[in-house]
N, C-alpha and C positions, 0 to 999 in steps of 0.2 A: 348881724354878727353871729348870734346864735344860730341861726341857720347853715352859715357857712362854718361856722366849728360842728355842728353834727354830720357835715358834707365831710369836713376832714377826717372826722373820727369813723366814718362808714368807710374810709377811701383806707386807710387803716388796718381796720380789722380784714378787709377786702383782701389788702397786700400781705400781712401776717398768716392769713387762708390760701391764699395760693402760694406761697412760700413753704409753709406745713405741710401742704398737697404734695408738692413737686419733691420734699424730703423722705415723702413715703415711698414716694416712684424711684426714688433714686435707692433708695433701702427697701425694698418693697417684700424681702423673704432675709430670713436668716437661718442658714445649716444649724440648728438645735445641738444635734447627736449624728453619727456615723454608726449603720450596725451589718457587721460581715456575719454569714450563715453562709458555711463550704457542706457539701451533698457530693456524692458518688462522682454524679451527672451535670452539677453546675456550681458556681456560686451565686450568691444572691448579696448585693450590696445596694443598703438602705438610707436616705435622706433624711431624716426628720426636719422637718421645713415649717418658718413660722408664719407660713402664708404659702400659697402655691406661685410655680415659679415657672418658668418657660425653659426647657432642656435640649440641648440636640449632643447628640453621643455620637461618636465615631472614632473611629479605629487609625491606628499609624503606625509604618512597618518601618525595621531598622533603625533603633529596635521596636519589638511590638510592645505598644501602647494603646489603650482606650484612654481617649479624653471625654471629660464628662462638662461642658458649658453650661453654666445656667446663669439666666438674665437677673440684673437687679438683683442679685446676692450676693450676701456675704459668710462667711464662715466663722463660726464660732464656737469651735470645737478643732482639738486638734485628730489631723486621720491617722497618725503615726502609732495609735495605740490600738489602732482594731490588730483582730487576731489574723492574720494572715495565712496561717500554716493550715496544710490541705487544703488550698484554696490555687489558682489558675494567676493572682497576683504578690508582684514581689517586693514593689513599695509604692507607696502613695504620696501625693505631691499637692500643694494646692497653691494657687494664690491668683492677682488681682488678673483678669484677660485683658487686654488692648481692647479699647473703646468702652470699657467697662463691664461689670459680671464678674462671677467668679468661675477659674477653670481650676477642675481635680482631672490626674494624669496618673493615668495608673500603671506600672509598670510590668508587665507581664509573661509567666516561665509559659505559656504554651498555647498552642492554638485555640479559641475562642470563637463562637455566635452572638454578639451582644444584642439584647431583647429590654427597651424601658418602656414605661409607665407612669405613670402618677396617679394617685389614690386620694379620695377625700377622707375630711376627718370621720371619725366611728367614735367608740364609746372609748376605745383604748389608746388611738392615738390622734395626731391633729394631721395636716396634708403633711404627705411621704410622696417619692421618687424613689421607684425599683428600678436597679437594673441590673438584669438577670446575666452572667456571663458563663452561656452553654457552650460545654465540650463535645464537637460533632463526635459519634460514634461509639461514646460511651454510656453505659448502662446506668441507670438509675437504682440497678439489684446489684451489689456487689459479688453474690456468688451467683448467678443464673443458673436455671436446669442447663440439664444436658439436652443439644439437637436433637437426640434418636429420642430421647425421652417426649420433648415438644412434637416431633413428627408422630409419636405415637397418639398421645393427648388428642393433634390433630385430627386425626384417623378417628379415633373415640367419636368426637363432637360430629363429626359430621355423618358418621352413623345415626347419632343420635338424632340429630336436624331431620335425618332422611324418614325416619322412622315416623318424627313427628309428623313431617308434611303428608306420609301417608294417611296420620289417622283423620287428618284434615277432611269434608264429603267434599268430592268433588276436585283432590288432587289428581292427576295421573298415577294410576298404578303400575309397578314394575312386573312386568311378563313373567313367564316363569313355564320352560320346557315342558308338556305334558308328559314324558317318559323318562322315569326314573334314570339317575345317570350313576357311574360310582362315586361310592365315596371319596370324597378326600382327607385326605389322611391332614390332621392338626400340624399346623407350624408350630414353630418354638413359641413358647410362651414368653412374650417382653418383660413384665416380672418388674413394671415400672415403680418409680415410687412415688405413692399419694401427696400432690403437691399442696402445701398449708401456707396459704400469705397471710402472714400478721401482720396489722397493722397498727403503728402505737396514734394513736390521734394525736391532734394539735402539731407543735413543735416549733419551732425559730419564733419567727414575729409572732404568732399565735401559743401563748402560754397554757391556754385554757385554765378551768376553775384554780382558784387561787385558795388551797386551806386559811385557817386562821392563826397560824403560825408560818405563814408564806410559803409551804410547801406547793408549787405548781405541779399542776396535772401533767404536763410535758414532761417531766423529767420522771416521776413515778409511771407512766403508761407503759415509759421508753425499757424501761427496767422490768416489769412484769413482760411485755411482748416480748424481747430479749430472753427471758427466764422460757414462755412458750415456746421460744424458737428451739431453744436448748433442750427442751422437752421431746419436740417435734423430732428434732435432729438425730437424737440418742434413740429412737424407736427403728429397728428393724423396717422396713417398708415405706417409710413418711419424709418425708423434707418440707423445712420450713425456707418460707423464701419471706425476707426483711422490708414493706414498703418503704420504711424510715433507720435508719441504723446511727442515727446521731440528731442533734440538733439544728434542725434546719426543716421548714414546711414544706408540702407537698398537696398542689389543692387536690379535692376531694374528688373528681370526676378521674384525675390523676390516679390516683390510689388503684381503685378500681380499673383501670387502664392497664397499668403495671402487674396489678393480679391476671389479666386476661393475656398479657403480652408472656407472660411467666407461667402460662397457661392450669392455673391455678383448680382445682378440684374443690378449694374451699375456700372464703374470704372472711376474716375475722378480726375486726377492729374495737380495739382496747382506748376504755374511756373511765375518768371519774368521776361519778354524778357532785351534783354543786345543788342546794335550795337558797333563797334566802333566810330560811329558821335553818340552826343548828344542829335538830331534833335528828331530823330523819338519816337512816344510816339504812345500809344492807346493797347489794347487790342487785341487780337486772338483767333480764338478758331483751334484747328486741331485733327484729326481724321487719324488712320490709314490708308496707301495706299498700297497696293497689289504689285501696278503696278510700281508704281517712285510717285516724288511729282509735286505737281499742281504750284509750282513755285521754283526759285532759295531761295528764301529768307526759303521758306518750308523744304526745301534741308536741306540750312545750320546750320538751328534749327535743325535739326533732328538730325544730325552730331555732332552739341553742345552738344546737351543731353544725344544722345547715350554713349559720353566719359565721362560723371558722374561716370562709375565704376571705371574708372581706378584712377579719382582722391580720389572718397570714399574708393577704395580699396577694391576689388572684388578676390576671388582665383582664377585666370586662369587658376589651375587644376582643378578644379568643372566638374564633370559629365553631361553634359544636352541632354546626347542623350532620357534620358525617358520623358523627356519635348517635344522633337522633334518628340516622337512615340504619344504622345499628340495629339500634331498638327497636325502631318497625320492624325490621327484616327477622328479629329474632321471634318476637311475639308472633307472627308468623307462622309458624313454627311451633308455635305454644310451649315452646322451654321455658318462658317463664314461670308458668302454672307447675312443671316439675322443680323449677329451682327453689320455687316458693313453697312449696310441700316437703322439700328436702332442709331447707331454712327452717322451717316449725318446729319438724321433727328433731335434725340435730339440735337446735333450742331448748327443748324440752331435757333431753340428754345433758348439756350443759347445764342449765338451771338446777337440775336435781343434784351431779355431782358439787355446785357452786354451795348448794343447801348445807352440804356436809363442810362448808369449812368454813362459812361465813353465813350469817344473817339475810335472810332475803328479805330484799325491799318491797320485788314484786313478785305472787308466786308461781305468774304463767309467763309465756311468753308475748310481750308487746310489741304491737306493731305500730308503723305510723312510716308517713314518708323520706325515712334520712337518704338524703343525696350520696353518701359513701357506702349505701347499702345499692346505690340501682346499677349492679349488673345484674345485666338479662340473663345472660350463661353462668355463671357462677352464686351460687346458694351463699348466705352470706348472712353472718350475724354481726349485732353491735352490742360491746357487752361491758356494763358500766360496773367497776368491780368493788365499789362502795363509792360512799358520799362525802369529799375529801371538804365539805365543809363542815362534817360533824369533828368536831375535836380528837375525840378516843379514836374513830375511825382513822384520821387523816395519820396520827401515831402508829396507827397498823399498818396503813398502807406505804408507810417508811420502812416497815421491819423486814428483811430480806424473809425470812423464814415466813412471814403468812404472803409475801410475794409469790413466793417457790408453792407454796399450798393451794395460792388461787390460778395459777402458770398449768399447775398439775390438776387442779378441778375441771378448769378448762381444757386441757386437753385430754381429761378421760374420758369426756363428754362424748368428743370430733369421736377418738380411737373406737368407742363403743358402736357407735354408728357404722363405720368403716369396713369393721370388723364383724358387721353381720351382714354389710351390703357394698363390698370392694367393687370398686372400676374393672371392668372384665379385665384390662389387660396388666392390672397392679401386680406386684408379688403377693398380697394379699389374696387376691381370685383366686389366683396359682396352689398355693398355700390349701385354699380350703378347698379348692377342686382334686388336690393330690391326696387329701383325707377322705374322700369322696371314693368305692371299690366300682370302678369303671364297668358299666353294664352296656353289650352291645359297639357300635361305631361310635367314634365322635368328629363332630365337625366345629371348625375353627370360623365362625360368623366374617365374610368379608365385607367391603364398605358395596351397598347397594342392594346386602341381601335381605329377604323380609321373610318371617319366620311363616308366611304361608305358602312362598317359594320353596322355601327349606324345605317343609313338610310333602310339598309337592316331589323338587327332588330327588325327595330319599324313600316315595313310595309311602309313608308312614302318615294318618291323620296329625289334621294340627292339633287336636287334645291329647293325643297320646303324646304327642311331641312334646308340650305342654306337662301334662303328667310327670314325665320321665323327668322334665328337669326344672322340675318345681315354681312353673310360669303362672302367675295369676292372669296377664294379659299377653300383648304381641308383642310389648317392648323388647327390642333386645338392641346389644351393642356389637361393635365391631371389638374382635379381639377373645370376646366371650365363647366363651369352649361347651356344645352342646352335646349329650348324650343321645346317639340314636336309636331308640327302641327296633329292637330285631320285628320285623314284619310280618 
């Protein structure tokens, strides 16, 4: 009897166990939260999910709708209360599907690319479902440069490229007439303006450092690059162009994309250091490094920032090997080596003007590998503008007026730089070439030309060439206006 009563009670606990099982399966996720984040160029609507869940998304015309299916879940949260406005949707629906699950049906004012995902747990959230609803044709920069302006840039860079490949051993070199020809007389001078992409870090899903009064690094970064922009904007010759302009994330290879697509002269991303002690406060500046970083503490930022995507939520299917044929093709070319020496030095620049209005944390320039610094063509710093977990600090970096002082350190930094070494075809070049009392011919640099052609040319040595217009080497750009020493 005792036997067959422990038979029953095993048969039991058996049936109560897969009873349990099969309640999990049938509940197997439950919707947490619902969060919308609307961008220029998409919105972004997020799942919070208490388990991971099985999704298929697809679209329906007449009217246009995305339905969002997902297995074995339930809802428990209502969607009626996300923010809607500036966003591609116009109301949201949910309830139980046929054969079971749950379906959200979104209803929607305009044409859409719908793009999902799912994401495992991190340190800040548990499994989430993205899914991204992209406006074909629209810009992720709300005011873009101007075309003539972009096709100028163009023309720049690939002077530059050209220039580079020469100094390559063993490039092909460009011919060059052995009998002096005439002059050509200077075209108009383009007179462009020096394009500045700020970028505010973090944003939407990704809050970054959290003060100790909850002040988030998102919304102070958004504030000071905004004050930059405004900086940038109000100067004579400069335009800032906004990676971010609201709340809503942008991953990091992104950023940098948008700066190059925007064809950017300078890349500059705003950040607020976070330690675990209190203590430390001041200011940074860091620049990309090649090799490792210039300190532990450069390291562990770098390591912080790099894992912005996973908390903003990033697709870790994404293609990036045509980004990586980039990179080859650039270093090539050896533009990195200038951008990186252009990086130091405006760093330097910055950091000093930073000295004057705040506390510095570090008092050179650090380097290390942050992922939102690696464009090849574009010089680019990351600039942490105190330590928003020191208390007093995190109180400042609220206060609009050391906002506007750190907006303007930073950008006295770029302007100083700029202003003794303009893009041949800026209004800036222009500017300091019309203060300049014109000695002799000048000629206007085309894409292909090389300053020992030139010299050839116009009859005249390449040192006096040199000389006359103040060349330490054979660099030179397209657009750049050269004086020709009389023969």
């Amino acid at each position: 009897m005792e036997m067959k009563g422990a038979v029953a009670s095993a048969c039991r606990l058996l049936a109560t166990g897969l009873f349990t099982l099969v309640a999990v399966n049938v509940q197997a996720a439950t919707v947490e939260s619902m969060r919308l984040w609307a961008a220029p160029d998409h919105a972004r609507l997020v799942f919070d999910l208490s388990a991971a869940a099985n999704a298929n998304v697809f679209s329906l015309e007449n009217p246009a709708r995305l339905v969002i299916d997902l297995d074995d879940t339930q809802m428990d949260t209502d969607p009626s209360t996300l923010p809607l406005h500036d966003s591609a949707i116009t109301s949201v629906r949910s309830g139980l599907r046929d054969g079971g699950g749950l379906r959200v049906v979104l209803e929607l004012n305009r044409e859409i690319e719908p793009r999902h995902f799912t994401l495992t747990p991190n340190d800040q959230y548990g499994h989430r479902l993205v899914v991204d609803l992209e406006y074909p044709g629209e810009s992720a920069v709300e005011n873009p440069i101007d075309p003539i302006e972009a096709m100028i840039r163009d023309q720049e860079i690939q002077s530059q490229r050209a220039v580079a490949q020469q100094q390559v051993p063993g490039s092909p070199q460009v011919s060059a007439p052995a009998e002096p020809v005439e002059v050509q007389e200077a075209r108009p001078h383009p007179r462009r303006d020096i394009i500045i992409a700020v970028d505010a870090g973090h944003g939407g899903e990704d809050p970054g450092a959290i003060g100790p009064s909850g002040t988030r690094e998102k919304d102070v970064v958004l504030e000071i690059a905004r004050r930059l922009a405004a900086e940038v904007n109000s100067t004579e010759g400069f335009k800032a162009v906004l990676t971010r302009d609201g709340d809503y994330y942008i991953g990091l290879r992104q950023r940098t994309a948008l700066a190059r697509e925007q064809k950017a002269d300078f890349f500059v991303s705003v950040h607020a250091d976070a330690f675990t002690s209190p203590r430390p406060q001041g200011s940074s500046v860091y620049a990309l490094s090649q090799r490792g970083a210039t300190s532990e503490t450069a390291q562990w930022l770098a390591d912080s920032e790099n894992r912005s995507d996973l908390i903003g939520g990033v697709d870790g299917s994404l293609s990036l090997r045509d980004k990586d044929q980039v990179l080859r093709g650039v270093l090539l070319d050896l533009t990195m080596t200038a951008t990186l020496n252009d990086s130091l030095s405006i760093g330097g620049q910055v950091l000093e003007q930073l000295g004057r209005v705040n506390q510095l944390h570090k008092t050179r320039v650090e380097q290390a590998g942050f992922m939102v610094l690696k464009s090849p063509d574009i010089p680019s710093l990351l600039i942490e503008v105190g330590f928003i977990s020191n208390p007093d600090e995190e109180r400042r970096l609220r206060d609009p007026v050391h906002q506007t002082g750190l907006s303007q350190a930073i950008f006295g930094g770029l302007r100083e730089h700029f202003e003794r070494y303009p893009p041949p075809a800026s209004l800036l070049s222009w500017q300091r070439d019309n203060q300049r009392r014109p000695s002799g011919n000048e000629y206007r640099i085309q894409s292909g030309d090389t300053l020992s052609a030139i010299a050839i040319r116009h009859g005249v040595p390449v040192g006096q060439l040199r000389q006359a217009n103040d060349l330490n080497g054979d660099a030179i750009r397209v657009g750049q206006v050269l004086q020709i020493p009389s023969s």
